[in-house]
C-alpha positions as CSV (number, residue, x, y, z in Angstrom):
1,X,74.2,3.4,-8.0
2,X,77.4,2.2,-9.1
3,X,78.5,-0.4,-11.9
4,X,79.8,-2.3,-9.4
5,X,76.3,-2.8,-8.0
6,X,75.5,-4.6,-11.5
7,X,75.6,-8.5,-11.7
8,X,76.4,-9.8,-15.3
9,X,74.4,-12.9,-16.5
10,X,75.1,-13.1,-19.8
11,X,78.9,-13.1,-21.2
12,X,79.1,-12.9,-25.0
13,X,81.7,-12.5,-27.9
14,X,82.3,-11.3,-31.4
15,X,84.2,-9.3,-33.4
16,X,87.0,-9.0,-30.8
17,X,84.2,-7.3,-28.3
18,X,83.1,-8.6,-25.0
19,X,79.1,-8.1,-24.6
20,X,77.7,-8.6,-21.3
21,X,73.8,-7.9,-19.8
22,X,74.0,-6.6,-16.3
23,X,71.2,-6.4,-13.8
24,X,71.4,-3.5,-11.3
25,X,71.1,-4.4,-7.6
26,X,68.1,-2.1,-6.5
27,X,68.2,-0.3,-3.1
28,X,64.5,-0.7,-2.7
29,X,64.4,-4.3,-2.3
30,X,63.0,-5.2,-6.2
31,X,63.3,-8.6,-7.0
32,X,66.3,-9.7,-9.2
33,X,63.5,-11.5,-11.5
34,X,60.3,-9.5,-10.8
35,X,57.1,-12.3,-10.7
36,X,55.0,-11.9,-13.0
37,X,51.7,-11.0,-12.2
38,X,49.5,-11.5,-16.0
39,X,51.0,-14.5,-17.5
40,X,48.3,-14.1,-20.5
41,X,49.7,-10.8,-21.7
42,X,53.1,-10.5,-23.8
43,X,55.8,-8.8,-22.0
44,X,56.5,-5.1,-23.9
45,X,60.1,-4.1,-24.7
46,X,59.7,-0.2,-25.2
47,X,62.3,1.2,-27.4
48,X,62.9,4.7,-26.9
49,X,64.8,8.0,-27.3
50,X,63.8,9.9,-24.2
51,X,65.3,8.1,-20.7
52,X,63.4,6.9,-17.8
53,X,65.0,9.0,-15.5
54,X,65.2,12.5,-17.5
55,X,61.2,14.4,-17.9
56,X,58.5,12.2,-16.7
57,X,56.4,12.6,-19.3
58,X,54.1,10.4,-21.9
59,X,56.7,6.9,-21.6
60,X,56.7,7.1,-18.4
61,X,52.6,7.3,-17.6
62,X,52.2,4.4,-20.2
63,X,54.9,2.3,-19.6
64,X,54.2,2.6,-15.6
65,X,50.8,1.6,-16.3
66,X,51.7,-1.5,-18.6
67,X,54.1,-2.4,-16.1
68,X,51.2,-3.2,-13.5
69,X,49.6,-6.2,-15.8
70,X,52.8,-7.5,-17.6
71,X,56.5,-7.3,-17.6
72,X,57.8,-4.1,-19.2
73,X,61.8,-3.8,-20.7
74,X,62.1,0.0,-21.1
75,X,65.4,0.5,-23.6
76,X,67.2,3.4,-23.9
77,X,69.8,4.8,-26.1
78,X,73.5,4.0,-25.5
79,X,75.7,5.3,-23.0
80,X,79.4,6.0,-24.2
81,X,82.2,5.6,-21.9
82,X,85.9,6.2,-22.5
83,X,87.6,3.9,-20.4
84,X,85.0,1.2,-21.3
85,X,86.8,-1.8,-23.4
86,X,83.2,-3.9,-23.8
87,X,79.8,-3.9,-24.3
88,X,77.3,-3.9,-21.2
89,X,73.8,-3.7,-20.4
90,X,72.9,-2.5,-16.8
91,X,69.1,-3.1,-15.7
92,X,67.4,-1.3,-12.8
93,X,64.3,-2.9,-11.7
94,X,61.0,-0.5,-10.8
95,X,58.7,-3.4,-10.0
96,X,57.7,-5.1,-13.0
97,X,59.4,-2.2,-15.5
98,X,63.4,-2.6,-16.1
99,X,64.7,0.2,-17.4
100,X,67.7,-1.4,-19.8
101,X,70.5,0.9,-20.5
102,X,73.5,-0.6,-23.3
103,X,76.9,0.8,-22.0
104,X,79.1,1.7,-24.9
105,X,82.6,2.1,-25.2
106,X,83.0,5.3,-27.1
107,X,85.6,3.6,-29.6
108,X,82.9,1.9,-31.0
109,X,82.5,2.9,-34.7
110,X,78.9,3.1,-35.8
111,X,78.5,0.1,-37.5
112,X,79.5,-1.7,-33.8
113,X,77.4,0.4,-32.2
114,X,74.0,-0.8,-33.9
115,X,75.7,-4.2,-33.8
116,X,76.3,-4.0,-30.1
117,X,73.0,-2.7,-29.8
118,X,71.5,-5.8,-31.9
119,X,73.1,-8.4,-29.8
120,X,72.5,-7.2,-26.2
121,X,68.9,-7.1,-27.4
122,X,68.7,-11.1,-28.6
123,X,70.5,-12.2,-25.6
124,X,68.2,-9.9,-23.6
125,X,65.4,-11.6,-24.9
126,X,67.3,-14.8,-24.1
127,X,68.1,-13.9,-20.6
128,X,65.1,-12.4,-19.2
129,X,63.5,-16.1,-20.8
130,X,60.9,-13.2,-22.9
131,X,58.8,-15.4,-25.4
132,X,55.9,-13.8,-26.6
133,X,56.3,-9.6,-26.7
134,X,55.3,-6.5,-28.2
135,X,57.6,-4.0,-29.8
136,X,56.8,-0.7,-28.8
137,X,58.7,2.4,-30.8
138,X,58.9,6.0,-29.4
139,X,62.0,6.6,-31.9
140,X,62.4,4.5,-35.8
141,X,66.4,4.9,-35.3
142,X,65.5,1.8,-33.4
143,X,64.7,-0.5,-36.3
144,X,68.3,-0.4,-37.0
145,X,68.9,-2.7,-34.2
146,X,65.8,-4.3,-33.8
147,X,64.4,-5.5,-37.2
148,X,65.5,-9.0,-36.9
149,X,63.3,-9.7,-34.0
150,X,59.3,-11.5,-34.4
151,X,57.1,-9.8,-32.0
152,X,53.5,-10.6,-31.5
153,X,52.8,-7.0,-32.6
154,X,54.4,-3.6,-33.0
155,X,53.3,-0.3,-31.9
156,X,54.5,3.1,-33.1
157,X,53.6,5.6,-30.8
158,X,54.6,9.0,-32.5
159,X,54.6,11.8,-29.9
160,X,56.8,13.9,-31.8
161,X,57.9,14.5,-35.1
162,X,61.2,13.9,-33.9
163,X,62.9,14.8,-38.2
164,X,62.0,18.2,-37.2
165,X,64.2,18.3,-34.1
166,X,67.7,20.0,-33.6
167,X,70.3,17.6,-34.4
168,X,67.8,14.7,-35.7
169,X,69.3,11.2,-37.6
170,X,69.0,12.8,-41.4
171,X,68.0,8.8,-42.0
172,X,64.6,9.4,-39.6
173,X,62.0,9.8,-42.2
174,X,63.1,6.7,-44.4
175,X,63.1,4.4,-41.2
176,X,59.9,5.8,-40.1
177,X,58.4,5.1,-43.5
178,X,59.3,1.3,-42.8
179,X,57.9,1.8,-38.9
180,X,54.9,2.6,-40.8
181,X,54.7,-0.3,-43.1
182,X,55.9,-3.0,-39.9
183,X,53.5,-1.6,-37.5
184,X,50.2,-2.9,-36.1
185,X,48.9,0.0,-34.4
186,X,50.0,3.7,-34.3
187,X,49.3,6.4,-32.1
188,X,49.7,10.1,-32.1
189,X,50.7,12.2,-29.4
190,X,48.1,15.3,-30.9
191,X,45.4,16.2,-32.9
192,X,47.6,17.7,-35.4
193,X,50.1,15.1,-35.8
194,X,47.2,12.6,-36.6
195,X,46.0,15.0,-39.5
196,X,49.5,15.0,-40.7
197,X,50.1,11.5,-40.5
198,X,46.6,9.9,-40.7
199,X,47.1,9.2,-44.3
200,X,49.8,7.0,-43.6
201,X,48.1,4.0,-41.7
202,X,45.0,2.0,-41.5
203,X,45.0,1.4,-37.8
204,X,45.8,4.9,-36.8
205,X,44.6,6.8,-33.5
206,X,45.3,10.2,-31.9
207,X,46.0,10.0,-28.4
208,X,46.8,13.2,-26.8
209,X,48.8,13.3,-23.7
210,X,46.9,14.0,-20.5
211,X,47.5,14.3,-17.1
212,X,47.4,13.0,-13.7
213,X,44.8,15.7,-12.1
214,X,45.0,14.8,-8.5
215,X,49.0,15.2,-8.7
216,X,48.9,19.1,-9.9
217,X,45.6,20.1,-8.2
218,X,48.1,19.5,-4.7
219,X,49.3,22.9,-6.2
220,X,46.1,24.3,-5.2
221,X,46.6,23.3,-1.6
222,X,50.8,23.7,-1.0
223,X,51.6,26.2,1.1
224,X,55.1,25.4,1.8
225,X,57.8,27.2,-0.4
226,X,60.4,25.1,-2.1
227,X,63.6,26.6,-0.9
228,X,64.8,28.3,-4.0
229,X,61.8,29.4,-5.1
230,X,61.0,30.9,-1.9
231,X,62.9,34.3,-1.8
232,X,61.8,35.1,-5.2
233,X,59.1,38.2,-5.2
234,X,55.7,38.0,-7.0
235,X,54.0,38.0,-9.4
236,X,55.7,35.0,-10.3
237,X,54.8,34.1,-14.0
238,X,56.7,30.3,-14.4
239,X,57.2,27.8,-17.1
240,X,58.5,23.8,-16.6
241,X,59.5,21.4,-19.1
242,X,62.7,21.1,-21.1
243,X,64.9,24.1,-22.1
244,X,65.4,23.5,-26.0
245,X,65.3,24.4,-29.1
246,X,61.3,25.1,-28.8
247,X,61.7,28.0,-26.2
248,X,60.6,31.2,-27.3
249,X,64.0,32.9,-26.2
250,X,63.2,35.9,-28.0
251,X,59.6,36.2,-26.4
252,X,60.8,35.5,-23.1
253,X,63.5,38.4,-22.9
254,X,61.3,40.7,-24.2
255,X,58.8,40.2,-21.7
256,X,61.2,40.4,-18.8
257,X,62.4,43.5,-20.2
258,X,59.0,45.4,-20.4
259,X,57.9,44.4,-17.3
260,X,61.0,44.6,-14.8
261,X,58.9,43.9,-11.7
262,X,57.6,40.6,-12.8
263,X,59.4,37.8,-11.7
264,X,60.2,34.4,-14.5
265,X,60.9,31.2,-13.5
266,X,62.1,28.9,-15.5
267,X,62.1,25.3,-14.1
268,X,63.7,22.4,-16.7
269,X,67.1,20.8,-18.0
270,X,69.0,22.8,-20.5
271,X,69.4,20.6,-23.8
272,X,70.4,21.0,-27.1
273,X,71.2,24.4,-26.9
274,X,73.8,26.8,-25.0
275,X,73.1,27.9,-21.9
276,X,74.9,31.1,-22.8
277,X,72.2,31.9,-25.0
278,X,69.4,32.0,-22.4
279,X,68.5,35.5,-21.9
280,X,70.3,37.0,-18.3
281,X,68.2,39.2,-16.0
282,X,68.2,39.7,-12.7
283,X,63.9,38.9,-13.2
284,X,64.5,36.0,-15.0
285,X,65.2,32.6,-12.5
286,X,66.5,29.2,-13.8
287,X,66.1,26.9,-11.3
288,X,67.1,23.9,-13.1
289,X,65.7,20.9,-13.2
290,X,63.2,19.6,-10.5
291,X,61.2,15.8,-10.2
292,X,58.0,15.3,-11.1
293,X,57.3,15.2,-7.7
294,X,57.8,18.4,-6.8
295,X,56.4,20.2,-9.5
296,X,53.3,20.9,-7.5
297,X,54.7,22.5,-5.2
298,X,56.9,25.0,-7.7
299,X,53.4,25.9,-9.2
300,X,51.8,26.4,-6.0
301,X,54.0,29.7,-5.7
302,X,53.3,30.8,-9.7
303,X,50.7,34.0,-10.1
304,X,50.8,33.0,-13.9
305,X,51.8,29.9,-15.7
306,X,53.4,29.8,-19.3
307,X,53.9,28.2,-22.6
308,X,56.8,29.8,-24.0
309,X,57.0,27.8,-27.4
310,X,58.3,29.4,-30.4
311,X,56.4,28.9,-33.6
312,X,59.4,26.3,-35.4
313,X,59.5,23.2,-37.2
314,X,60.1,21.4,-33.8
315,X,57.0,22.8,-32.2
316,X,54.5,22.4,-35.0
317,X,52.9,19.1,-33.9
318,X,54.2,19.0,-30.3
319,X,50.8,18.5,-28.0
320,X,52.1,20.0,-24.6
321,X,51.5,18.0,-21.8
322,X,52.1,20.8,-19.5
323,X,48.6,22.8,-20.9
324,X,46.7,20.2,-18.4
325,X,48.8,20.1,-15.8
326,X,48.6,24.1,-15.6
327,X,45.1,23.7,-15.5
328,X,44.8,21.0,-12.9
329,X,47.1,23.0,-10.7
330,X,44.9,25.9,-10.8
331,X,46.6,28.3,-12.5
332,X,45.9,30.8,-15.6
333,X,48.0,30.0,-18.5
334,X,49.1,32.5,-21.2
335,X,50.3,29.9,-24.5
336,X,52.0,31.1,-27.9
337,X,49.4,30.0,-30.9
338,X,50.4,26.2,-30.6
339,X,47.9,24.1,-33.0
340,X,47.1,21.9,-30.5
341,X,46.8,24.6,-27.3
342,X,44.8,27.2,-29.4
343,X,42.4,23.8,-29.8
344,X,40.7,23.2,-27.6
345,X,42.1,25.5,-24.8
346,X,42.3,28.3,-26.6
347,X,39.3,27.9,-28.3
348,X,37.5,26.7,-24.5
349,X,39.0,30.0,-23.2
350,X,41.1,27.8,-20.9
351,X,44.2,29.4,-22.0
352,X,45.1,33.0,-23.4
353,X,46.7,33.0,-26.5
354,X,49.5,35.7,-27.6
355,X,52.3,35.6,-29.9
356,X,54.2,39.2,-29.9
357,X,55.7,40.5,-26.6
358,X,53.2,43.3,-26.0
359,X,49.7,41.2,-27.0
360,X,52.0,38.7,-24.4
361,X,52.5,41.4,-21.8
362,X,48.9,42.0,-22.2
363,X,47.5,38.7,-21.9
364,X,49.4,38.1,-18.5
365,X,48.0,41.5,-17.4
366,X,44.3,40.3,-17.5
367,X,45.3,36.9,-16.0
368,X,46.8,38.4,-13.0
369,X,43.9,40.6,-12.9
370,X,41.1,38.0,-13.0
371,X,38.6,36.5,-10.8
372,X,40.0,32.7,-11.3
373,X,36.8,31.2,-10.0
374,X,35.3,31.1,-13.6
375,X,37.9,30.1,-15.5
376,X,38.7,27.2,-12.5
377,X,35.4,25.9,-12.6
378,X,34.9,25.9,-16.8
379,X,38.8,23.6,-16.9
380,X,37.8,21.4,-13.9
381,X,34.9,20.6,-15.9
382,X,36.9,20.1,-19.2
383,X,39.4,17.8,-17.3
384,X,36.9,15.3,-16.4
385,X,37.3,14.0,-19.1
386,X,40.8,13.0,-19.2
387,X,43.4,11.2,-17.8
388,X,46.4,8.9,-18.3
389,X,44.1,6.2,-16.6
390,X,41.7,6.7,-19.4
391,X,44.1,7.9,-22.5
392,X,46.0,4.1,-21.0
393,X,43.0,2.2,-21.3
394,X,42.3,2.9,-24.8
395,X,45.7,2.5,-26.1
396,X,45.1,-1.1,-23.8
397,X,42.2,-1.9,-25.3
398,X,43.5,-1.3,-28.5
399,X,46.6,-3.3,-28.0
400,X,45.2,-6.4,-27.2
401,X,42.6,-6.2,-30.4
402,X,46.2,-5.9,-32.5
403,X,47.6,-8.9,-30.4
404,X,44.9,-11.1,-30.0
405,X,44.5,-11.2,-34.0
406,X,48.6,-12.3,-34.5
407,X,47.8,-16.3,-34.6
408,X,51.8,-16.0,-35.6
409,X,54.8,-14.0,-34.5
410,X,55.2,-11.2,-37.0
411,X,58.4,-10.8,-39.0
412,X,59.3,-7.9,-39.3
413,X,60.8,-6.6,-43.4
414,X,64.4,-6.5,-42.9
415,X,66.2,-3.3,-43.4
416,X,69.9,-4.2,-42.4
417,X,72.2,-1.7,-41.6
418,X,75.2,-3.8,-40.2
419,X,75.8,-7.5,-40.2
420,X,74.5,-9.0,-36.9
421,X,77.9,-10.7,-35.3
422,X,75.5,-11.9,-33.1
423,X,74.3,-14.7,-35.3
424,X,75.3,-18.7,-34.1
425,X,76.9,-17.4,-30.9
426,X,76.0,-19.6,-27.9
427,X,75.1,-17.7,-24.7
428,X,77.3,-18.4,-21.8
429,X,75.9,-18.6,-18.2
């Protein structure tokens, strides 16, 4: 899609800056203004750090399952463009969920950036005619632009502890101190996260992520080989998800080395780190990123499936959604001592637990080596009992008990961080 696809319907100006909101022209036929479909629930605008279109992970089952009953505005972080001269807003409609991405120039300073940010966000509101709405936070940097705003409630959902990640806003645990404080309802995205933080809310939950079981268990029936996958010998032992800061790089080159014959692959965007410092082996396969899609069909192919997590700052509350997945595809998983993989799959003995390469090495050993049938049956069972359907519905239920007890819009505490040029500006048409 190009920006010339994009139809502005808001023109604004301050501070010498041109701000406009876009609305990208879908291919597939979505409606310009989507009809709603609940008029009794608030819309939700979803401010968030990840992107739609990057890992579909925890926003995306949540916010695609909101989007069915209400209007969803899913905002992401900037884009920064040198030849850019203004501020835009593009919009690309998936039914009832926009995905809202500000365009930036990248002469902006900071201070225009959050106000850039704060602006496009009111005349959003404005534009898309939004009257009563949730605020829904996967990042605090977001308060910086957003505290002026009344929402009928506000929902933190904390699926990482994102201060503990590589190249994090030093400023993250002050703001999420004053998330804390503004919101209605928090959620965790694992059990250990909700021990750390339980102390820290009254209306507090820990919701796990969980996983769409009919998607991966087409793993157990694929037969076809994705192309590049197809040539590579087995066993295959694999491993999806991102390529950052929480890979075990260590682990994972010493495990190709001892066992030569085995065959990695690695299937996920490289971020945050240099690709240069990926181990290199002529066992070891990085097949880049692949859409959620597909991802059955990659597993399908895997002898082994992996969590290659390093035991770091980054990784000590993360709550993998890919330890499901694994299991709904059929497949034996080997795991480094993750709190929340050692319980309960670990302790389930649903997942094989290792930490050094040879106690690794060893581990995969038995799970090529085992009769699955046991092991299948025991996390079929334990599965049953989960699902983004279900995890949805409580965080729904939940929700509207928040909601329905707001007689009033709730002003949020201010925290400002710039002056909001926005302020007494008409919008244009």
């Amino acid at each position: 899609m190009t920006r010339s696809e994009a139809r502005c319907l808001v023109v604004n100006h301050f501070s010498g800056m041109t701000v406009a909101i876009c609305r990208d022209m879908m291919n597939n036929g979505a409606s310009a203004h989507p009809t709603r479909v609940a008029a009794t629930e608030p819309d939700l605008i979803c401010l968030s750090h990840l992107r739609w279109n990057f890992v579909f992970q925890r926003p995306q089952h949540l916010m695609s399952r909101y989007a069915i009953a209400r209007r969803v505005f899913f905002v992401e972080e900037p884009q920064f463009h040198e030849s850019a001269t203004s501020a835009t807003v593009t919009m690309e409609a998936h039914g009832h969920l926009m995905v809202v991405v500000p365009q930036l120039p990248t002469s902006f300073t900071p201070a225009q950036v959050i106000a850039a940010q704060r602006s496009l966000l009111s005349q959003l509101i404005v534009a898309e005619r939004i009257q009563r709405y949730v605020l829904w936070y996967y990042t605090p940097s977001a308060l910086r632009f957003s505290d002026h705003l009344t929402p009928a409630a506000v929902v933190y959902d904390c699926m990482d502890e994102l201060s503990a990640f590589k190249h994090a806003d030093p400023e993250l645990p002050a703001l999420e101190r004053t998330l804390f404080r503004n919101a209605d309802l928090v959620l965790t995205g694992g059990h250990s996260l909700y021990q750390a933080k339980r102390h820290l809310h009254h209306n507090i939950h820990a919701m796990p992520s969980s996983v769409d079981v009919d998607h991966f268990a087409q793993a157990r029936r694929h037969k076809d080989e994705p192309a590049d996958q197809a040539a590579i010998p087995h066993p295959r032992l694999g491993f999806f998800g991102v390529l950052d800061e929480r890979l075990d790089i260590p682990l994972l080159a010493g495990i190709a080395e001892a066992k030569p014959d085995w065959q990695f692959v690695m299937i996920g965007p490289v971020v945050k780190i240099d690709p240069a410092d990926l181990p290199r082996r002529p066992n070891i396969h990085y097949l880049g990123a692949k859409s959620y899609v597909d991802l059955p069909k990659y597993i399908s192919g895997w002898d082994v499936a992996l969590l290659l997590f390093a035991r770091n700052d980054a990784t000590r509350f993360i709550s993998p959604t890919k330890t499901p997945e694994y299991l709904a595809a059929g497949k034996p998983v080997v795991s480094t001592s993750i709190t929340d993989v050692v319980s309960p799959y670990g302790e389930r003995g649903l997942v094989r637990i290792a930490d050094q390469v040879p106690d690794f090495v060893r581990a995969c050993e038995q799970a090529l080596t085992e009769d699955p049938a046991m092991r299948r049956s025991r996390a079929d069972a334990f599965l049953r009992g989960t699902s983004w359907d279900r995890t949805w519905s409580k965080t729904a239920m939940l929700l509207k008990a928040v909601t329905e007890s707001q007689a009033q819009p709730k002003s949020q505490p201010s925290r400002q961080v710039a002056s909001d040029p926005s302020a007494g500006l008409s919008l244009g048409a």
